[in-house]
C-alpha positions in Angstrom: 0.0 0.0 0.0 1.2 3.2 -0.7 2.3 6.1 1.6 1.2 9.6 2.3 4.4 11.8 2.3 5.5 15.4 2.2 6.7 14.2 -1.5 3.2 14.0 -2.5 1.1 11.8 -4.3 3.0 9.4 -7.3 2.2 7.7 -10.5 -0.7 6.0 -9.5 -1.1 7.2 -5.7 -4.2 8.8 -6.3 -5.8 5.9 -8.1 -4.5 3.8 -5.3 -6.3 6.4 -2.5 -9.6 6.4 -4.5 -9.6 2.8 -5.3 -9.0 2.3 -1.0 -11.3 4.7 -0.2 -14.2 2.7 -2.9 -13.1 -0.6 -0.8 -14.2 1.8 2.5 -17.2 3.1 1.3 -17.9 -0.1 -0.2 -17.6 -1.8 3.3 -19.5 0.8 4.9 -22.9 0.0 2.6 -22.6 3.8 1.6 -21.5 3.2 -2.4 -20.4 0.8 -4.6 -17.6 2.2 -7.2 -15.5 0.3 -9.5 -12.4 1.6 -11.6 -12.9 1.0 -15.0 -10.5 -0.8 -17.0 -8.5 0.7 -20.0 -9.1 -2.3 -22.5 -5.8 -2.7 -24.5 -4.1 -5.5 -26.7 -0.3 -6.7 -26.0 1.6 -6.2 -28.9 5.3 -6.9 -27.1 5.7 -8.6 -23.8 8.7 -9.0 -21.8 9.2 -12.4 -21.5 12.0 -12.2 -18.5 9.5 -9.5 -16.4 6.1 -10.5 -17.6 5.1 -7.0 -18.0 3.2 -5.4 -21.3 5.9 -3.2 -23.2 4.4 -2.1 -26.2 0.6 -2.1 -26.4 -3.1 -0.2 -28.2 -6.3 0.6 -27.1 -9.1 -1.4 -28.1 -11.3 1.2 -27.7 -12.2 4.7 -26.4 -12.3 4.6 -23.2 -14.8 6.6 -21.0 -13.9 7.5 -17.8 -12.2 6.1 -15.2 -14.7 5.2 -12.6 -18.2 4.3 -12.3 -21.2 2.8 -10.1 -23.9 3.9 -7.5 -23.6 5.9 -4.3 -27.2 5.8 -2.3 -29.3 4.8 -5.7 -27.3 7.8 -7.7 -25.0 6.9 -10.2 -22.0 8.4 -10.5 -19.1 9.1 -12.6 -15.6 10.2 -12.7 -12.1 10.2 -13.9 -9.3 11.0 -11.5 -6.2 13.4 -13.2 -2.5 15.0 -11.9 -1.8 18.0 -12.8 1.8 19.0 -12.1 1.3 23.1 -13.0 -1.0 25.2 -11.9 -2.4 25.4 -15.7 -4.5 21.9 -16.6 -4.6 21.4 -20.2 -7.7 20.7 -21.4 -6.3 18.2 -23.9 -6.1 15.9 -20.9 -9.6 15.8 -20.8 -10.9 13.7 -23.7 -14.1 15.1 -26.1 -15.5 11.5 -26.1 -15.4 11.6 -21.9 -16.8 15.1 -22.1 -19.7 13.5 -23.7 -20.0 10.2 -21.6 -20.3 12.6 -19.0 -22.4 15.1 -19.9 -25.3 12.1 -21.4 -24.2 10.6 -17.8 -25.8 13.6 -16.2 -28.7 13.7 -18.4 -29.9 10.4 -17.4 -29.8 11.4 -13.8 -26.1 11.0 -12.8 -23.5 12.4 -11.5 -20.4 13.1 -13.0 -16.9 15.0 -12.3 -13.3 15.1 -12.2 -11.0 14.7 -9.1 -7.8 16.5 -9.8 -4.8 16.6 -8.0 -2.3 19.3 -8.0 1.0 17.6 -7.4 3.3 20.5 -6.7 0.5 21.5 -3.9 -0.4 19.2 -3.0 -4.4 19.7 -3.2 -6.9 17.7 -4.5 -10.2 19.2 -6.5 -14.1 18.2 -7.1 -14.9 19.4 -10.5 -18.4 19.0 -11.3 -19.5 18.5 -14.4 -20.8 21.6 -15.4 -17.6 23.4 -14.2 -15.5 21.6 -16.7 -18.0 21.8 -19.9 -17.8 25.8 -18.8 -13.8 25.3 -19.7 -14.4 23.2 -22.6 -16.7 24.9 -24.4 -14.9 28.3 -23.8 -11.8 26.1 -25.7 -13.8 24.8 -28.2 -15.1 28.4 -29.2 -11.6 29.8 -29.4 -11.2 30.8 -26.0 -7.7 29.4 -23.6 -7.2 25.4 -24.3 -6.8 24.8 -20.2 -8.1 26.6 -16.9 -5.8 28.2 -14.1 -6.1 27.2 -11.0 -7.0 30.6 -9.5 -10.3 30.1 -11.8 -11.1 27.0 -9.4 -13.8 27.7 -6.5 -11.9 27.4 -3.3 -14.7 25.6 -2.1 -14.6 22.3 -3.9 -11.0 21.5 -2.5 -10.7 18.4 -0.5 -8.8 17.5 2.5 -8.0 13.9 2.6 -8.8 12.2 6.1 -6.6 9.9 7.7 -3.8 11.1 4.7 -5.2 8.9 2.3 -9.1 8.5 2.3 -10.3 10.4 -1.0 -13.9 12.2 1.0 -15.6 12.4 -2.1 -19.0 11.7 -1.2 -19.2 14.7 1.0 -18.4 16.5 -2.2 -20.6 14.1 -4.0 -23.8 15.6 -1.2 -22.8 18.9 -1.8 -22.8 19.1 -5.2 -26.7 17.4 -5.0 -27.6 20.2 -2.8 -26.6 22.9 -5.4 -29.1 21.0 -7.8 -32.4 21.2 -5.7 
């Protein structure tokens, strides 16, 4: 299991946190969320290691988590962002779709980014990140600051490791009523 340090989070830290904190909730009877795998085809394998080395995707992914929390579906994809600029080009159009037809059938959908170099981790909703998009997509900047974000929707993590994102999740539902 991975570590909290002053270092931050690495490589796949976060994914490890929100995957943990989906086993919690999980075990608590409070949601039931499940990372999505990437399908891909092995192209070269390293025989000595067992490990993929050269690999495509099958498909188009959509986003990196999905599932239920209280009878509400959710969805989301968990990114790193190293600057305080996030490139919209990490954000795929396809995802920007899944999610926005996600939220149209009743779900919920958003983005957990984590700023490495602070450390500080981010509910976007869904609506926040279409706002970005489409200001992109109609010649506007191709990422969003993060003195843009709403001070707000950043997240503490509890216990240095357990991703609170259903608090964010409640919060975000109480905007909508």
């Amino acid at each position: 299991m991975a570590t909290w340090s002053s270092r931050g989070l690495r490589g796949s830290t976060l994914e490890e946190f929100i995957n943990h904190t989906n086993e919690r909730y999980d075990e608590l009877g409070l949601a039931l969320v499940q990372k999505i795998p990437t399908p891909i085809t092995p192209v070269k394998i390293d025989q000595e290691n067992r490990h993929i080395t050269l690999a495509y995707f099958d498909k188009i992914s959509t986003v990196d988590y999905i599932g239920a929390v209280q009878g509400i579906p959710v969805c989301f994809d968990a990114k790193e962002c190293r600057a305080d600029t996030f490139p919209l080009q990490n954000v795929h159009e396809h995802q920007i779709d899944f999610m926005g037809k996600f939220e149209r059938q009743g779900g919920i959908a958003f983005l957990l980014i984590y700023y490495t170099e602070r450390e500080e981790l981010y509910y976007m909703r869904y609506h926040q990140i279409k706002r970005f998009w489409d200001r992109a997509m109609q010649g506007g900047r191709k990422s969003f600051r993060y003195d843009e974000l709403e001070p707000e929707w950043f997240m503490h993590l509890k216990n240095g490791y357990f991703v609170p994102y259903l608090d964010y999740i409640q919060k975000d539902l109480d905007l909508r009523d």
